[in-house]
N, C-alpha and C positions, 0 to 999 in steps of 0.2 A: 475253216475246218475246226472240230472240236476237236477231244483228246482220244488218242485211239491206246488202245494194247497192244503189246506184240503178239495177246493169244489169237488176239483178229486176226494175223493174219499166219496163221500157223501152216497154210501153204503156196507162199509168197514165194516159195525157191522153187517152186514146180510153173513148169512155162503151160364303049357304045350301050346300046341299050339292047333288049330282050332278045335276039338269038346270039346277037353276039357275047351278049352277057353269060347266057347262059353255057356256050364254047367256053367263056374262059373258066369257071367253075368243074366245066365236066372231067376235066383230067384231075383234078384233084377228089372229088367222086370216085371213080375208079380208079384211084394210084388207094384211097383207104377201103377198095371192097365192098364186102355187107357188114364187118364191124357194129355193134351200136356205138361202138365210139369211131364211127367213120369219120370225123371232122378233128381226133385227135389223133397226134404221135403217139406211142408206146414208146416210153422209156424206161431202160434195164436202168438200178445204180448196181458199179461194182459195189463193194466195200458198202456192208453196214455198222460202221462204227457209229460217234455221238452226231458226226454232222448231217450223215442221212438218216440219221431215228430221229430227229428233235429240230430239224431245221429242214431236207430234202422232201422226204416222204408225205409230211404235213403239206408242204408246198402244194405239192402234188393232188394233194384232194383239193384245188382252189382251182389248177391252173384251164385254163381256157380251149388252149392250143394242145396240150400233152397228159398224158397222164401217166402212173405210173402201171406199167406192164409186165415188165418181170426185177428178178433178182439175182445177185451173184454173190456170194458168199463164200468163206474160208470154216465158217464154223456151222455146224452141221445144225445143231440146237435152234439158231434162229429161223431157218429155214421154214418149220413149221408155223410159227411165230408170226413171221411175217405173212405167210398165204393166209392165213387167219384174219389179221388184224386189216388186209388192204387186197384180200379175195383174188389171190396170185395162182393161177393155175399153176397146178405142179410144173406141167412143161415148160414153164416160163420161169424155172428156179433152178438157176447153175451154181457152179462150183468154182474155185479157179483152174481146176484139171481141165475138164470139158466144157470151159466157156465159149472153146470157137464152135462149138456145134450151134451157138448161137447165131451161124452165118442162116441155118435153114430155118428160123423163127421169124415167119412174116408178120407177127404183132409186134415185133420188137424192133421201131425204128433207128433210136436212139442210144447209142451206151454213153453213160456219166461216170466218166472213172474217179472214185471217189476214194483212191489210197494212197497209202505213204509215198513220198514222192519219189520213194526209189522202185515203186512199179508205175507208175504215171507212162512211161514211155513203152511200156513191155506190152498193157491194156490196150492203150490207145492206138498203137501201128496194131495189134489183133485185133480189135475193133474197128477198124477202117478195112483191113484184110478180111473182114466178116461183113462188108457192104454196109456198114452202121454209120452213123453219122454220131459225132464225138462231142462230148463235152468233157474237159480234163481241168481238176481243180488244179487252182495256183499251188506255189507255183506251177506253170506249166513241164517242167522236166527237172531232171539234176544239172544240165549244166546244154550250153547253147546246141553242141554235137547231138543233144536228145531231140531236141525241141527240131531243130531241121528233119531228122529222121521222122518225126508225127507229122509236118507239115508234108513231108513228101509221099509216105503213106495214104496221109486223106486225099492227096490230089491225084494218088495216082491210081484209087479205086472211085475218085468221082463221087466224094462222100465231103460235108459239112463240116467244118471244125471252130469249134466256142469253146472258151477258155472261163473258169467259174469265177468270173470277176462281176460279183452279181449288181455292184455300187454302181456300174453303166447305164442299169436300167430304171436305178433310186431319184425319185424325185431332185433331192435336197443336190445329191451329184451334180444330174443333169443342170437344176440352176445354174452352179457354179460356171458347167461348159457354157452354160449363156453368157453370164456375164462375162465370160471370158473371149467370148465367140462374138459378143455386140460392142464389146470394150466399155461394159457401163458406166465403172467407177474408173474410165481411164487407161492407162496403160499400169502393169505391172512392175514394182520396182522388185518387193523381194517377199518370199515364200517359205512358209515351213511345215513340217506334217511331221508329227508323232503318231510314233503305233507301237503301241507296247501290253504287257501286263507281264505280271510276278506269278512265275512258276514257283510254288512254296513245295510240295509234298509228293510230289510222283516221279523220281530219277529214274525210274524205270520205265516211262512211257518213250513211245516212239520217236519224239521230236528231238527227243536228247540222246536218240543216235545215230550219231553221223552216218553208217551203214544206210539207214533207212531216209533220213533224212536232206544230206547233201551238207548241213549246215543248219544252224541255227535260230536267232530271230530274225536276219535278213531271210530268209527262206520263206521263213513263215509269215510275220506281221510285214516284216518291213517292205515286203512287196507292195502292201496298203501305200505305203508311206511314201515309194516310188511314184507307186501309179498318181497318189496326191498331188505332187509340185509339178507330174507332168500334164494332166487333165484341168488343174488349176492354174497352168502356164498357156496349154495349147502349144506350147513347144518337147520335143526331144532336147536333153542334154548336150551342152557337147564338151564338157569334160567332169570331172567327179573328184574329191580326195575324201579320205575316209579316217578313220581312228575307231579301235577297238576296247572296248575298259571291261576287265573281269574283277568280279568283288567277291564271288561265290565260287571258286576254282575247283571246290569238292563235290558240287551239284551240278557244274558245267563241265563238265571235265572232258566231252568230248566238242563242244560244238558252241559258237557265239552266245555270247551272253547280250552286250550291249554293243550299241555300234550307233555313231554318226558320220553323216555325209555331206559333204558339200558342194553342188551342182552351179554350173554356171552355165548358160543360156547365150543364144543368140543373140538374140535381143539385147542383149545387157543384164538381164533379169538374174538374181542372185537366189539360191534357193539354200535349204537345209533341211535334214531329217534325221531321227531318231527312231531306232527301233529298240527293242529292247524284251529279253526274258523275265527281267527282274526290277522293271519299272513300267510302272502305269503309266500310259498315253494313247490319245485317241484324238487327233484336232491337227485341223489342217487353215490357216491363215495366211491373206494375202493383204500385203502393203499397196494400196497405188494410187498414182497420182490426184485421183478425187475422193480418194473415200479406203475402203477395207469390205472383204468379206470372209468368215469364217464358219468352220462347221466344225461343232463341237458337242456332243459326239461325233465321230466323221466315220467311220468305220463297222461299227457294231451290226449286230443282226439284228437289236432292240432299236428303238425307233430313232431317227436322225434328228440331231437340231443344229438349226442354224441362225445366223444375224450378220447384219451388215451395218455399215454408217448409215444405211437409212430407214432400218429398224431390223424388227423380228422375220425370219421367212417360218409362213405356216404352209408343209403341203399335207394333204389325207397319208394315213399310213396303210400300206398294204406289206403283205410277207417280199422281203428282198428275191427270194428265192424263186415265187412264184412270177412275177415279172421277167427274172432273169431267164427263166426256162421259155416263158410261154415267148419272151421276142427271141428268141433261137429256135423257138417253131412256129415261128413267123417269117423267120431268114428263111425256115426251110420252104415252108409251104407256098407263100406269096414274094419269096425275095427280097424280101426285107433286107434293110443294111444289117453285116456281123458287127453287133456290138461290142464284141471281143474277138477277134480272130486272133487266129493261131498266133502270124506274125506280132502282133502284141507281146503275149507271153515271153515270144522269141527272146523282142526290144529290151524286155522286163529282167528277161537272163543276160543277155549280153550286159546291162549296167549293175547286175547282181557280181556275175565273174570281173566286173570291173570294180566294184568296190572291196571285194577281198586282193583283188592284185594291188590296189591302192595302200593296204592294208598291211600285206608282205611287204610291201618296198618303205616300210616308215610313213607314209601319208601321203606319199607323190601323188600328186596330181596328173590321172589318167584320160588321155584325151578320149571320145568319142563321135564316132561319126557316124548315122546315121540318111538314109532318104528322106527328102522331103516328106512330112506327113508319114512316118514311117511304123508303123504299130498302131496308128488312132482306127479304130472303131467309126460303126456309121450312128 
């Protein structure tokens, strides 16, 4: 997510072969009409702040499966802007007052809730109550109580639910789950992922208030940093201690600054991360028995790199975003595996509420329990 305003959201308090081939295609033919984009989804984004003008929208002119369809906005001004620049029929451009009328817009498959994360839960149970099928940026909610309430919403309108963890569908990721998945370099002994960068000049934007936000740089980056030792592990956690360091208590005044974690594994496997407002990091590394892999940059929307003990990994680059949208309408269309489902996010919250409890109590060490395979993606 980039940086948003509070004026964005200025109304955020207001709520076989040939016949048989051809059977299996024909429901998806008439499930998109006469459409010319009958072979793609329409996707509304809520929120036009920086991540859908400069990262989402562009996607969107790429993508395969989906396109963008309509808009939903707090500020009146872009409205115009945006049917302009990406040829938005008026009827396809909401407000947050009258966004459920979105339930009667059959070009609109999709809604991508793309706000502060203290409307993440409000959007997304409306949008599944609006027959939409959901994608909700990280984190997924404010706290695990939200994240159950979206899951049970999608499921209990029979609607899709993908979580904006777009690194699932990135090349350099996916290696990583290989090697992690074929044991190349062995078993894993220990693990570490930074994600960070230095907020210098905006104390007025949204991420530094707790209202809007839930909390700090675990909120924001260090979900990266989560999701790293566990998709880099192939295992869930099963306990956590944490420590908290403020250096800037005049600019952080309401919510994390810096923060590390320290994870321990089934396996035996030892992990750590940092997140951070006010420190640059981006790299995710693994120790193991034959060898090492690492991704550095690990995170970013600009292009990934990576290396291992047995040299350089080169893949082609495409936009992160566009991959991420077009296999969530792939899930939708052909049933593809969720590469983020809900539960994930859930996972993501449950060890977020566990490293601030870790955190309150001096650094104890919080256990967690998890199912089998519990949050992984297909």
């Amino acid at each position: 997510m980039g940086k948003f305003s509070r004026r964005n959201f200025n109304a955020t308090l207001a709520k076989g072969t040939g016949a048989a081939a051809l059977m299996s295609i024909s429901p998806l033919v008439c499930a998109m009409g006469t459409n010319k984009k009958k072979k793609k989804l329409g996707i509304a984004l809520v929120g036009l702040g920086s991540y859908s003008t400069y990262q989402l929208a562009p996607a969107l002119l790429e993508t395969e499966y989906c396109y963008l369809a309509g808009i939903v906005t707090g500020t009146p001004a872009k409205e115009q802007i945006w049917a302009n620049k990406y040829d938005i029929p008026k009827e396809n451009i909401y407000n947050y007052q009258n966004f459920d009328n979105i339930t009667n817009n059959v070009s609109i498959d999709i809604v991508y809730v793309v706000l502060p994360n203290s409307m993440h839960a409000d959007f997304s149970i409306r949008a599944a109550n609006a027959g939409k099928h959901v994608i909700c940026e990280k984190p997924m909610a404010m706290n695990v109580k939200e994240c159950d309430a979206i899951i049970k919403a999608c499921k209990d309108n029979g609607v899709k639910l993908g979580i904006g963890y777009r690194l699932h569908s990135e090349p350099y990721t996916q290696e990583v789950k290989r090697f992690v998945r074929e044991k190349t370099f062995g078993s894993i002994n220990y693990i570490s992922a930074d994600a960070g960068y230095r907020s210098m000049s905006n104390p007025e934007q949204w991420r530094l208030d707790k209202k809007l936000s839930g909390g700090g740089a675990l909120m924001n980056m260090g979900v990266y940093a989560i999701q790293s030792v566990i998709y880099g592990t192939g295992e869930n956690p099963t306990s956590v201690s944490a420590q908290e360091y403020s250096t800037r208590p005049d600019y952080f005044k309401e919510t994390d600054e810096t923060i590390t974690a320290q994870f321990e594994f089934e396996s035996g496997v030892v992990g750590s991360i940092m997140t951070s407002h006010n420190v640059s990091g981006n790299r995710l590394f693994a120790s193991c028995e034959r060898g090492w892999f690492e991704l550095d940059p690990a995170s970013t929307y600009i292009p990934l790199a990576g290396r291992t003990s047995n040299g350089k990994l080169d893949f082609p680059q495409e936009s992160q975003q566009k991959l991420q949208v077009d296999d969530f309408a792939k899930h939708i269309l052909f049933n593809q595996p969720n590469k983020a489902p809900g539960e994930m996010g859930k996972r993501d919250m449950i060890i977020v509420e566990a490293i601030y409890e870790s955190i309150a109590q001096g650094g104890k060490k919080i256990p967690l329990d998890f199912p089998e395979n519990y949050g992984f993606g297909g």
